[in-house]
C-alpha positions as CSV (number, residue, x, y, z in Angstrom):
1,X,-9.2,-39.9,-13.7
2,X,-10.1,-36.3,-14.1
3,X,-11.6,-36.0,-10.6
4,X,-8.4,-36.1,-8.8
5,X,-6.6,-33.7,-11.1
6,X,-9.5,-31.3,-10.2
7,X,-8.6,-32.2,-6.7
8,X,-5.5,-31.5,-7.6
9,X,-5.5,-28.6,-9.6
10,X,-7.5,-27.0,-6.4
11,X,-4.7,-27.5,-4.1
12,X,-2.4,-26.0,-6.4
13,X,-4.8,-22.8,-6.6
14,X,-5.1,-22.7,-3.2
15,X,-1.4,-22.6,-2.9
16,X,-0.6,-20.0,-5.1
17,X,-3.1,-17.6,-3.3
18,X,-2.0,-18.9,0.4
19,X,1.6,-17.6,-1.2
20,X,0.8,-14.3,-2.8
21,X,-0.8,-13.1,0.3
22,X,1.6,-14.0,2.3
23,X,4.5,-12.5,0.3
24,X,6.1,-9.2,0.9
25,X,5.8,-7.0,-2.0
26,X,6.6,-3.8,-0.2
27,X,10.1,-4.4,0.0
28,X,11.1,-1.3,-2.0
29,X,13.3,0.4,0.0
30,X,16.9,0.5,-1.1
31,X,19.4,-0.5,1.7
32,X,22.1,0.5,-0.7
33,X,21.4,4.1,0.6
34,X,23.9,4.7,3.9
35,X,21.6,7.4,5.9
36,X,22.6,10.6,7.8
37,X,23.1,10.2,11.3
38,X,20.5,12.6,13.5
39,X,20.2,11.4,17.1
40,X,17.8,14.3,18.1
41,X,15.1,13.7,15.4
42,X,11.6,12.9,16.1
43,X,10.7,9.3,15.1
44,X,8.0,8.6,12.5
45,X,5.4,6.4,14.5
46,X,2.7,5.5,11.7
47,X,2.9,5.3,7.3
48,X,0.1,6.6,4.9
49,X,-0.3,3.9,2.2
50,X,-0.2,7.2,0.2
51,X,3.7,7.8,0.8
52,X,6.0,8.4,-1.9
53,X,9.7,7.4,-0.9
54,X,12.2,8.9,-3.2
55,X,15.8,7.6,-2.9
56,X,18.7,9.8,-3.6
57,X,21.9,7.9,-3.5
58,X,25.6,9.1,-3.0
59,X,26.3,9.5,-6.9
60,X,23.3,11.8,-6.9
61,X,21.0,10.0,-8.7
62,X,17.2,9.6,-7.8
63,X,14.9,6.4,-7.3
64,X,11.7,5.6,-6.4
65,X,11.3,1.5,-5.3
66,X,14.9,0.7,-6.7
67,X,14.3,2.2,-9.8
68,X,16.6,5.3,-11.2
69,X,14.5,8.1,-12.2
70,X,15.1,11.2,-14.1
71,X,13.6,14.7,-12.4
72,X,11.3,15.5,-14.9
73,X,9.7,12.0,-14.4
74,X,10.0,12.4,-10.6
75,X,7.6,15.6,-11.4
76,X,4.9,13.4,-13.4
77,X,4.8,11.1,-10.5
78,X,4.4,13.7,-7.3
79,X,1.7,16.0,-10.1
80,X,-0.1,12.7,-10.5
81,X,-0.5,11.7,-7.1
82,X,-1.0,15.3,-6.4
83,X,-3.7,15.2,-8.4
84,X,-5.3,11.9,-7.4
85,X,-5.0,12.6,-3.4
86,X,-4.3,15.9,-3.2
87,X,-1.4,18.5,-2.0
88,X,-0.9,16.6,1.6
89,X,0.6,13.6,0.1
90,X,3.3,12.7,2.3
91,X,6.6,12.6,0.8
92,X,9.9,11.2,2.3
93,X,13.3,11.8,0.8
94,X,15.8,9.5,1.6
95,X,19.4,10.7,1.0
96,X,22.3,9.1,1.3
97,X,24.7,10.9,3.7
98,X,28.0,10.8,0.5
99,X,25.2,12.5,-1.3
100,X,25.6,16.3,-2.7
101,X,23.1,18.8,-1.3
102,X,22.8,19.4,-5.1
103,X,20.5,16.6,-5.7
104,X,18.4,16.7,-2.7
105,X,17.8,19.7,-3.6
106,X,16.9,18.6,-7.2
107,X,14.4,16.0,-5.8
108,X,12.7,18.4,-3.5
109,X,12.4,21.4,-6.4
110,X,10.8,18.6,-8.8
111,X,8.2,18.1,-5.6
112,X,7.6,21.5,-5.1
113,X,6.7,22.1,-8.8
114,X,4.7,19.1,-9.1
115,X,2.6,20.8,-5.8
116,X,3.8,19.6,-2.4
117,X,6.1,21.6,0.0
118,X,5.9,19.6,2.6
119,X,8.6,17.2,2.5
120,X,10.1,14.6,5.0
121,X,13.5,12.9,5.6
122,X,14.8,10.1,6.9
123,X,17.7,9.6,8.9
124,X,19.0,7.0,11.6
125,X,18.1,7.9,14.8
126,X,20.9,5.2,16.1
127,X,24.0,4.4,14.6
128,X,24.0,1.0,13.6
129,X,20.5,0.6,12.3
């Protein structure tokens, strides 16, 4: 009797890895953001696993991976990577195009005191996308 719930118990095992590598867990980015419209800008062609994507929605509030953040904790997290891979950690800013200059402007001082200043955005190259 217990060798086929070993059997069994293998399958199962097998299953859950088959389904944890298979599932995408970098689905982070927040399509509640409505982007700016830029036609003319150049296209990003490849990521850096290092990336930090910070979300700025239309109330002004900032995010990283869905989660609302306060500035002073969006500082920790750019000194901390800052720290572990250095001052050329890429950073995008994502701001919603209702949003206030104000707090794009917020995000990007709590990046340049953590250490970068070189920032990127992102925008929609097409409309519709």
């Amino acid at each position: 009797m217990s060798g086929n719930l070993t059997a069994m118990i293998d399958v199962v095992f097998q299953l859950i890895i088959f389904f944890v590598c298979t599932t995408n867990m970098q689905n982070s980015i927040d399509d509640r953001i409505q982007l700016a419209f830029a036609p003319h800008g150049k296209a990003a062609m490849k990521k850096d696993p290092r990336e930090i994507k910070i979300d700025v929605d239309a109330k002004g509030r900032i995010s990283i991976a869905r989660t609302y953040i306060s500035t002073d904790l969006l500082k920790s997290i750019v000194r901390k990577s800052v720290q572990e891979y250095g001052s050329d950690t890429p950073i995008i800013i994502r701001g919603d195009s209702e949003a206030r200059h104000q707090a794009i402007q917020s995000a990007m001082n709590a990046c340049t005191e953590a250490g970068i200043y070189k920032i990127k955005f992102s925008v929609l190259k097409e409309k519709g996308r």
